[in-house]
PyMOL CGO cylinders between C-alpha atoms (Angstrom):
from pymol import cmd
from pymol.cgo import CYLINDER

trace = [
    CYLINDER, -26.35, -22.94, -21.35, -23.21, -20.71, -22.32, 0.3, 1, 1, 1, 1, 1, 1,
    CYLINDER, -23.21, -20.71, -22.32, -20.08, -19.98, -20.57, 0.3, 1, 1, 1, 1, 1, 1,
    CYLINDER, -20.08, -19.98, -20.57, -19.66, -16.29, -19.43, 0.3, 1, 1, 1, 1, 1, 1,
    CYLINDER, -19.66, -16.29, -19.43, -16.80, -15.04, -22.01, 0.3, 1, 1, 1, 1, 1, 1,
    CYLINDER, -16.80, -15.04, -22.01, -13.90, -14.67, -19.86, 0.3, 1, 1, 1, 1, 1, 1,
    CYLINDER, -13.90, -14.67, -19.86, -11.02, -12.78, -20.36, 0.3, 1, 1, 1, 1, 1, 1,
    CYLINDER, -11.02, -12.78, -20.36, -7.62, -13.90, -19.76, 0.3, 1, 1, 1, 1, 1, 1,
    CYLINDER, -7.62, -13.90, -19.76, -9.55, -17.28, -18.42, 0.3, 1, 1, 1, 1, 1, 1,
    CYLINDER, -9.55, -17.28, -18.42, -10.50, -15.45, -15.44, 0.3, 1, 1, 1, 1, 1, 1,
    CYLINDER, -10.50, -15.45, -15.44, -12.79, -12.62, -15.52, 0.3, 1, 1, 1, 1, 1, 1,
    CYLINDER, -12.79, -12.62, -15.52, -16.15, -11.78, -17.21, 0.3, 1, 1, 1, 1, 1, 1,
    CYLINDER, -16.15, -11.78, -17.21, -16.58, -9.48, -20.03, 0.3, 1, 1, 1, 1, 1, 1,
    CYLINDER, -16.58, -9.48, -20.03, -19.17, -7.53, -18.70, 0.3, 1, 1, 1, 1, 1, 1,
    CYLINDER, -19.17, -7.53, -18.70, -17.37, -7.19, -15.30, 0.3, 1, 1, 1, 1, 1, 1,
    CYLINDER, -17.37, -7.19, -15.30, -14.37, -5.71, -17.27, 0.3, 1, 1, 1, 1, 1, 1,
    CYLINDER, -14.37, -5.71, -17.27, -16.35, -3.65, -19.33, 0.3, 1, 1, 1, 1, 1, 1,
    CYLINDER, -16.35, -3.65, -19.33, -18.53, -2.31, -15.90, 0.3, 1, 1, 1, 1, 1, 1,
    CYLINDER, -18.53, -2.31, -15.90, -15.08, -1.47, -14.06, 0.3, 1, 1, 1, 1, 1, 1,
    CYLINDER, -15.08, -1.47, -14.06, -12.82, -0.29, -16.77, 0.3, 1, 1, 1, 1, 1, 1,
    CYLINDER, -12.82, -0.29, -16.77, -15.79, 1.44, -18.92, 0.3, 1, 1, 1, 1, 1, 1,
    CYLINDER, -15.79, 1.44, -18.92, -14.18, 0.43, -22.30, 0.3, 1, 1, 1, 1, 1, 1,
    CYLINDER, -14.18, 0.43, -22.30, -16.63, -0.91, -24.44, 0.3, 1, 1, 1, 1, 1, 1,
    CYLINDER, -16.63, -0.91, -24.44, -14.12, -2.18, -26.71, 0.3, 1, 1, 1, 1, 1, 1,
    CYLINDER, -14.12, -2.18, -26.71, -10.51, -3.15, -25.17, 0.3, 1, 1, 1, 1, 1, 1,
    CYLINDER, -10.51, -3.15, -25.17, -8.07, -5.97, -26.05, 0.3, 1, 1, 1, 1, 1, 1,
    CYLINDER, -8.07, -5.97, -26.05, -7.27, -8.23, -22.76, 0.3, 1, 1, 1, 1, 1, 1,
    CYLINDER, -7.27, -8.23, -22.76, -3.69, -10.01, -23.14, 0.3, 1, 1, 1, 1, 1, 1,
    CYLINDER, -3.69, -10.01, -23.14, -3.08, -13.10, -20.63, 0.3, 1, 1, 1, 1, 1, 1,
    CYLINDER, -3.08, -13.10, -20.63, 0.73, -14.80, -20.13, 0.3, 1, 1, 1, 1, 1, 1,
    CYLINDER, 0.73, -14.80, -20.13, 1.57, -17.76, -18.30, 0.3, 1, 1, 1, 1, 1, 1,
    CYLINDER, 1.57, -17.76, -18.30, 4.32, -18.78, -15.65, 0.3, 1, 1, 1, 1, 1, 1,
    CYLINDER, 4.32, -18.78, -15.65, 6.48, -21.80, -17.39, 0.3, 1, 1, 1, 1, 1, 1,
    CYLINDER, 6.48, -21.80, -17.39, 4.57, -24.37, -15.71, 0.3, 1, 1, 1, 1, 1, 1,
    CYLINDER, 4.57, -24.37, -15.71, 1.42, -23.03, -17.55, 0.3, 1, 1, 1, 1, 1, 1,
    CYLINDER, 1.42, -23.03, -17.55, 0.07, -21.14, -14.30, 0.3, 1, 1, 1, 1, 1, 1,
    CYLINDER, 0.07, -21.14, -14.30, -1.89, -17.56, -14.54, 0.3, 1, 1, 1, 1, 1, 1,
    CYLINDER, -1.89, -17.56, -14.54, 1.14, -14.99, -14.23, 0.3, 1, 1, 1, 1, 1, 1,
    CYLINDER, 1.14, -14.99, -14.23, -0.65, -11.74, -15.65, 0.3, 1, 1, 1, 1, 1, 1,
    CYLINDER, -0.65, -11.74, -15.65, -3.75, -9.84, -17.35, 0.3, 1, 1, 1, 1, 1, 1,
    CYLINDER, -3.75, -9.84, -17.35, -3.67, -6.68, -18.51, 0.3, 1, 1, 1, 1, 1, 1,
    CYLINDER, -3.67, -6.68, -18.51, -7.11, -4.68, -20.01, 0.3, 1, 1, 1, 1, 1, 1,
    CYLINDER, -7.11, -4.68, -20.01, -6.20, -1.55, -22.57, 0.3, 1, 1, 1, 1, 1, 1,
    CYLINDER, -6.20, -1.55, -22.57, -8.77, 0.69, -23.94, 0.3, 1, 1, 1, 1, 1, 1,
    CYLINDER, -8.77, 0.69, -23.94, -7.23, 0.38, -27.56, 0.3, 1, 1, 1, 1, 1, 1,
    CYLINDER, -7.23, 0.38, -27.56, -6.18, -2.80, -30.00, 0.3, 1, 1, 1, 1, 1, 1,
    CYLINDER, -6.18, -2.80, -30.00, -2.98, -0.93, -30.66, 0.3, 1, 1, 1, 1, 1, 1,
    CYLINDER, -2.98, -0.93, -30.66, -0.30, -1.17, -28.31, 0.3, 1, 1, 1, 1, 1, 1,
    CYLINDER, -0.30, -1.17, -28.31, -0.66, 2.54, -26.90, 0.3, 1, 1, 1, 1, 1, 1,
    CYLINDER, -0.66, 2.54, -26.90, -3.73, 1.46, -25.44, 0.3, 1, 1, 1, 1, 1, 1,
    CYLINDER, -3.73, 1.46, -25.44, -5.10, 3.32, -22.15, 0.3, 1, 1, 1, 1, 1, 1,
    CYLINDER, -5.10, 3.32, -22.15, -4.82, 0.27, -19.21, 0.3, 1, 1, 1, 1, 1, 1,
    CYLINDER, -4.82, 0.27, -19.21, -7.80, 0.37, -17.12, 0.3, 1, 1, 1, 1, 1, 1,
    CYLINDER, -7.80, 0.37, -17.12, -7.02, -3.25, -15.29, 0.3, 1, 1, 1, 1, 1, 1,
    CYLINDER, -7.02, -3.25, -15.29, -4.01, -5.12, -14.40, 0.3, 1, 1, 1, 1, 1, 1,
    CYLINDER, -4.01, -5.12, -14.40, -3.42, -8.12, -12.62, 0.3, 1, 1, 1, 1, 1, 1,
    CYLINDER, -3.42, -8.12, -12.62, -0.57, -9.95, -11.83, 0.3, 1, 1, 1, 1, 1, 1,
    CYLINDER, -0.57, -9.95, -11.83, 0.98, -13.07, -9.64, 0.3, 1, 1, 1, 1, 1, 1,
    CYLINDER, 0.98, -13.07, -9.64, 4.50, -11.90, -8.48, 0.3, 1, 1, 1, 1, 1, 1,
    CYLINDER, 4.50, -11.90, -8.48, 6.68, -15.09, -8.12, 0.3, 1, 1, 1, 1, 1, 1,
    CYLINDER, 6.68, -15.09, -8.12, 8.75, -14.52, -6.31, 0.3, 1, 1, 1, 1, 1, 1,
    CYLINDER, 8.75, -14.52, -6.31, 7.41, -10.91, -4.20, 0.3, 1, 1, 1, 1, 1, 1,
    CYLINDER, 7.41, -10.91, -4.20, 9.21, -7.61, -5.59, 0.3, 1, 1, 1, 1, 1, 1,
    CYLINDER, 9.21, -7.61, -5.59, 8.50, -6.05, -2.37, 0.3, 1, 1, 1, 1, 1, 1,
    CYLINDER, 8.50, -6.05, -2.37, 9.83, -7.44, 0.67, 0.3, 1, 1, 1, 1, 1, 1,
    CYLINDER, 9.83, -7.44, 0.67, 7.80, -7.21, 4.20, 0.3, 1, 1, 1, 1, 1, 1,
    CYLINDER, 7.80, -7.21, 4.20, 9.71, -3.68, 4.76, 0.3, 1, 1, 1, 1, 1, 1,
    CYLINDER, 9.71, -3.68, 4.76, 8.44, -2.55, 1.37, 0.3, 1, 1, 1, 1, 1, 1,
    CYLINDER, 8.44, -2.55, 1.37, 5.10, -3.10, 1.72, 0.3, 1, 1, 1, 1, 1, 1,
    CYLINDER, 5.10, -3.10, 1.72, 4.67, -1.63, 5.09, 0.3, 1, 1, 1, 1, 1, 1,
    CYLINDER, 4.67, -1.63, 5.09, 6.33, 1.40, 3.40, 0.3, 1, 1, 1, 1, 1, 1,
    CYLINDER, 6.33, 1.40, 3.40, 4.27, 1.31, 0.31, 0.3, 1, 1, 1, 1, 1, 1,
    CYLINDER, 4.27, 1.31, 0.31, 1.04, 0.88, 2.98, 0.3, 1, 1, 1, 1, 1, 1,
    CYLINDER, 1.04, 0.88, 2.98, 1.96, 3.76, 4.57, 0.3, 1, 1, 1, 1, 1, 1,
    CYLINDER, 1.96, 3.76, 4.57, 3.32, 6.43, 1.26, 0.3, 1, 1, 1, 1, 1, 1,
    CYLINDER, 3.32, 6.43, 1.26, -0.18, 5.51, 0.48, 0.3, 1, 1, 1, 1, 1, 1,
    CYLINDER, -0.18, 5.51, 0.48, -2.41, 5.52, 2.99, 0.3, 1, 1, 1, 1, 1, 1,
    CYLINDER, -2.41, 5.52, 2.99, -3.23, 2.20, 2.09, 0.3, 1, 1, 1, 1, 1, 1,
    CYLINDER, -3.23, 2.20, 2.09, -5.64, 0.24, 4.21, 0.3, 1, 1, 1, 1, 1, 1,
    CYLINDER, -5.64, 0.24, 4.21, -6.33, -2.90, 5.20, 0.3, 1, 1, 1, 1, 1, 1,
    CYLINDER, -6.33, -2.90, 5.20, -8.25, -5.54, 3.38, 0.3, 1, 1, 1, 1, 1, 1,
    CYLINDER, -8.25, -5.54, 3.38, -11.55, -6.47, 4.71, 0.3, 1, 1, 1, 1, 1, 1,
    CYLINDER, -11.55, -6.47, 4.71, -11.72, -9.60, 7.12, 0.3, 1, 1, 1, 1, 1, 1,
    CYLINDER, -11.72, -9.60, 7.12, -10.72, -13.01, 6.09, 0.3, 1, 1, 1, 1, 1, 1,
    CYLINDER, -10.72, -13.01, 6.09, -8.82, -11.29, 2.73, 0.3, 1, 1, 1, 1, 1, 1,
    CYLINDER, -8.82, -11.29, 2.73, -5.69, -10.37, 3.95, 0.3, 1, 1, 1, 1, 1, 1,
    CYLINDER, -5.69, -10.37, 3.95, -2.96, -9.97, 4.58, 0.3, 1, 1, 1, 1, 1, 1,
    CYLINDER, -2.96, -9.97, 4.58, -2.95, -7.12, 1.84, 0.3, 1, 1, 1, 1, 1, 1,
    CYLINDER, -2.95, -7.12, 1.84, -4.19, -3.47, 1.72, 0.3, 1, 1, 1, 1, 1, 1,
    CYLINDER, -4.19, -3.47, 1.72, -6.00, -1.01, -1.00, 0.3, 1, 1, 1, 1, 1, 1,
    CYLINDER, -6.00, -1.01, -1.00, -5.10, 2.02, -1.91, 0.3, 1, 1, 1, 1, 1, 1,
    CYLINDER, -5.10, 2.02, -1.91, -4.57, 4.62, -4.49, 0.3, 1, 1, 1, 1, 1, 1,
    CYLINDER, -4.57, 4.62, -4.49, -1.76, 6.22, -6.49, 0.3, 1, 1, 1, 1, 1, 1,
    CYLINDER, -1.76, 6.22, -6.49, -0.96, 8.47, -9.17, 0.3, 1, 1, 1, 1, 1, 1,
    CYLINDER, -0.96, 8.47, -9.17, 0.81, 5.72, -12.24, 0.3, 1, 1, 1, 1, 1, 1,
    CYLINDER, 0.81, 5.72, -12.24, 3.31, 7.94, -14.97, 0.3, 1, 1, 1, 1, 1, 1,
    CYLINDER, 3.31, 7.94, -14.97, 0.83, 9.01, -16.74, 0.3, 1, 1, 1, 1, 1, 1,
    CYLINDER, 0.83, 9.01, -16.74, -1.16, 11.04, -13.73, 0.3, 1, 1, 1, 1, 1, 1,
    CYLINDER, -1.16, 11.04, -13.73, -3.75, 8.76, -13.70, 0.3, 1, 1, 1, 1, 1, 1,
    CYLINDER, -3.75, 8.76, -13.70, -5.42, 7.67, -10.63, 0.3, 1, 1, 1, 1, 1, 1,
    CYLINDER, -5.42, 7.67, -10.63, -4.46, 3.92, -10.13, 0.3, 1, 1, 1, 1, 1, 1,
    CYLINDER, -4.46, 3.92, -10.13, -6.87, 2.28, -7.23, 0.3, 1, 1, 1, 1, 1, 1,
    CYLINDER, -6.87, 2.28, -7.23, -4.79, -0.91, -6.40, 0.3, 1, 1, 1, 1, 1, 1,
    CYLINDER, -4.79, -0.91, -6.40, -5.09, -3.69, -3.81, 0.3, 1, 1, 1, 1, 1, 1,
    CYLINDER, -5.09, -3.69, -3.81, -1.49, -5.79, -2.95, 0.3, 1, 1, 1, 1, 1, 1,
    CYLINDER, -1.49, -5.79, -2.95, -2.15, -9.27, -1.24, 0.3, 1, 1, 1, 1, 1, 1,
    CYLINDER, -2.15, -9.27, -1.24, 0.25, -11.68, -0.02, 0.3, 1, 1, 1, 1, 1, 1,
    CYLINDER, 0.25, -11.68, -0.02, 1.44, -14.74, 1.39, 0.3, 1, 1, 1, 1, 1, 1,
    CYLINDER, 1.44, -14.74, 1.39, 2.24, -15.04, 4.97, 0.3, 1, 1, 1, 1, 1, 1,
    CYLINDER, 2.24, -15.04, 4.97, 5.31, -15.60, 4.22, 0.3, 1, 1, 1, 1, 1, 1,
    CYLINDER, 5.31, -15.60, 4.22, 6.09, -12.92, 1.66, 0.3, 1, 1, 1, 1, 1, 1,
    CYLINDER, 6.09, -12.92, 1.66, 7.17, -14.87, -1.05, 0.3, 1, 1, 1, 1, 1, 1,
    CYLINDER, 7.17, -14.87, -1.05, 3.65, -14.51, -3.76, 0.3, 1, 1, 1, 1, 1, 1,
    CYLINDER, 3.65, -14.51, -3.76, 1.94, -11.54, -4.31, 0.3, 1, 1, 1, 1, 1, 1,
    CYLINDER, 1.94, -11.54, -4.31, -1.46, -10.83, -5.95, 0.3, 1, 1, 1, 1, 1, 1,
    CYLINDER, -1.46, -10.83, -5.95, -1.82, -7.19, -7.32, 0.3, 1, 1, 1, 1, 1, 1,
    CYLINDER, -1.82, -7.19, -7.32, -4.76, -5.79, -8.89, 0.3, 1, 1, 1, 1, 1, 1,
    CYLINDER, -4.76, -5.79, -8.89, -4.88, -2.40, -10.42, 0.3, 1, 1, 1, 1, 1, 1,
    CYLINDER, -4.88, -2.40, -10.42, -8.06, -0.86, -11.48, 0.3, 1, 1, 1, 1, 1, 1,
    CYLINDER, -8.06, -0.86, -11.48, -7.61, 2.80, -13.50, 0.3, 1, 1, 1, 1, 1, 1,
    CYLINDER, -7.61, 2.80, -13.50, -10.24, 4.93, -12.38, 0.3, 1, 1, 1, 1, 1, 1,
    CYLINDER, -10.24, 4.93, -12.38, -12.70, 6.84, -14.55, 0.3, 1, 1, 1, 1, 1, 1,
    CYLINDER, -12.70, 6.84, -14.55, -14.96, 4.25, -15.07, 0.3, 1, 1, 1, 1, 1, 1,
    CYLINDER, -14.96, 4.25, -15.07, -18.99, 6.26, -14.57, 0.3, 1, 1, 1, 1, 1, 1,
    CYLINDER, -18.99, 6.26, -14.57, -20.68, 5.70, -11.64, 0.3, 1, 1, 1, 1, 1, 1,
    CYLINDER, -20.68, 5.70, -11.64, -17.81, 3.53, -10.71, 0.3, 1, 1, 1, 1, 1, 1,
    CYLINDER, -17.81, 3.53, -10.71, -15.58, 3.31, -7.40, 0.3, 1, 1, 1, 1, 1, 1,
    CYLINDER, -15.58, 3.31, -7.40, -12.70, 1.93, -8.66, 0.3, 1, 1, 1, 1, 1, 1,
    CYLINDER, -12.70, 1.93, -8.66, -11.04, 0.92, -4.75, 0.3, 1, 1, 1, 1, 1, 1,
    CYLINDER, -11.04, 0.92, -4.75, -14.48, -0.82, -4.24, 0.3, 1, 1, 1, 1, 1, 1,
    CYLINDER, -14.48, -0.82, -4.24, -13.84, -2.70, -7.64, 0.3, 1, 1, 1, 1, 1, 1,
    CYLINDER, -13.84, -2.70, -7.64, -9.93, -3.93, -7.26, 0.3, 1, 1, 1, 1, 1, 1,
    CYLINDER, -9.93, -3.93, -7.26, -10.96, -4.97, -3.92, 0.3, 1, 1, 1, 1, 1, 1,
    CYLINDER, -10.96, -4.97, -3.92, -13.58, -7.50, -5.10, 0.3, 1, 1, 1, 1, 1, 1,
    CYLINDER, -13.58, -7.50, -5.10, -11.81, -8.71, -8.08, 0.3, 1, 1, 1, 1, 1, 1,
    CYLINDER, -11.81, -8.71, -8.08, -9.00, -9.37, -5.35, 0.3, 1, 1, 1, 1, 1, 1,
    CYLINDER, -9.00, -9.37, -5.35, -11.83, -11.74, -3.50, 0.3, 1, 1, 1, 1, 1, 1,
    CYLINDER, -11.83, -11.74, -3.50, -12.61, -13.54, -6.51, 0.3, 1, 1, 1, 1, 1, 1,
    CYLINDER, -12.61, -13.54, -6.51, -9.11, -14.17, -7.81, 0.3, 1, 1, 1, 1, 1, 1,
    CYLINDER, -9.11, -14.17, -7.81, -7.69, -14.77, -3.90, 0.3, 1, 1, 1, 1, 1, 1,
    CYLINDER, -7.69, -14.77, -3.90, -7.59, -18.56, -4.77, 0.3, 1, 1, 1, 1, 1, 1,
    CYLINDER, -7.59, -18.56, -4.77, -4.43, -17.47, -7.78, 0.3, 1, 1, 1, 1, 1, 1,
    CYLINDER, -4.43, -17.47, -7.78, -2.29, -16.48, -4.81, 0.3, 1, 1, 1, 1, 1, 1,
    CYLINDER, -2.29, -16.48, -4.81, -3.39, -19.60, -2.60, 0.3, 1, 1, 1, 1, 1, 1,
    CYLINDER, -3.39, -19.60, -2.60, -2.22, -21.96, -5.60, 0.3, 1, 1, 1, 1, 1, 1,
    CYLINDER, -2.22, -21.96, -5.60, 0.91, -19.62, -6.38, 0.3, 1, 1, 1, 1, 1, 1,
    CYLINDER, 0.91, -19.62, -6.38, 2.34, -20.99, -2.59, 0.3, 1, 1, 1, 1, 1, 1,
    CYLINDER, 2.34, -20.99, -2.59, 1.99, -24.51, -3.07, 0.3, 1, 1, 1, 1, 1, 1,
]
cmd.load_cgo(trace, "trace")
């Protein structure tokens, strides 16, 4: 039996390919100093003016404090995670480019790590909010080990 490729050591081929739609992309993975996940980002190209269609990061310390992310929540109209993910909230927002960016922030109670996912839309058949949201629930357990 075979491993499922993953990319950046965390997430399946085929589930980047199904939420992203690239069928060819370059995935590029760093690591905190003490070897920990810190980021993954997905572009649509090998070159570096590749189209992002996924992002995730670990923010060690948070860039947003408590204040912030109530106010980013609410600029928004961000909404609450589903029950037993939180706290966090999903939402959408236009990135520099004026592409719709669906996005989920989660966080430690005590503000100091935060897990963000950002999914580009335009993906067919795809909901893009639906997607961040459940790549949040899988990779939850990078923000649990981030706060120990």
């Amino acid at each position: 039996m075979t491993a499922t490729p993953r990319e950046c050591g965390l997430i399946s081929t085929n589930a980047i390919q199904i939420a992203t739609g690239f069928k060819d992309y370059r995935a590029i993975g760093t690591k905190m100093s003490e070897g920990r996940f810190a980021s993954c980002s997905v572009a649509d190209d090998l070159d570096s003016k590749g189209k992002l269609g996924l992002v995730i990061r670990i923010h060690e310390p948070s860039p947003l404090s408590p204040e912030g992310l109530k106010n980013t929540k609410a600029t928004t109209g961000g909404r609450d995670l589903p029950g037993g993910l939180g706290p966090g909230f999903a939402s959408r927002r236009e990135d520099a480019g004026d592409q719709t960016v669906a996005f989920v922030y989660g966080w430690t109670s005590d503000y100091e790590h935060l897990l963000s996912i950002e999914v580009t839309e335009g993906a067919p058949g795809r909901d893009s909010l639906a997607d961040a949201v459940e790549f949040f629930r899988q990779l939850k357990p990078l923000l649990l080990t981030a706060s120990k």
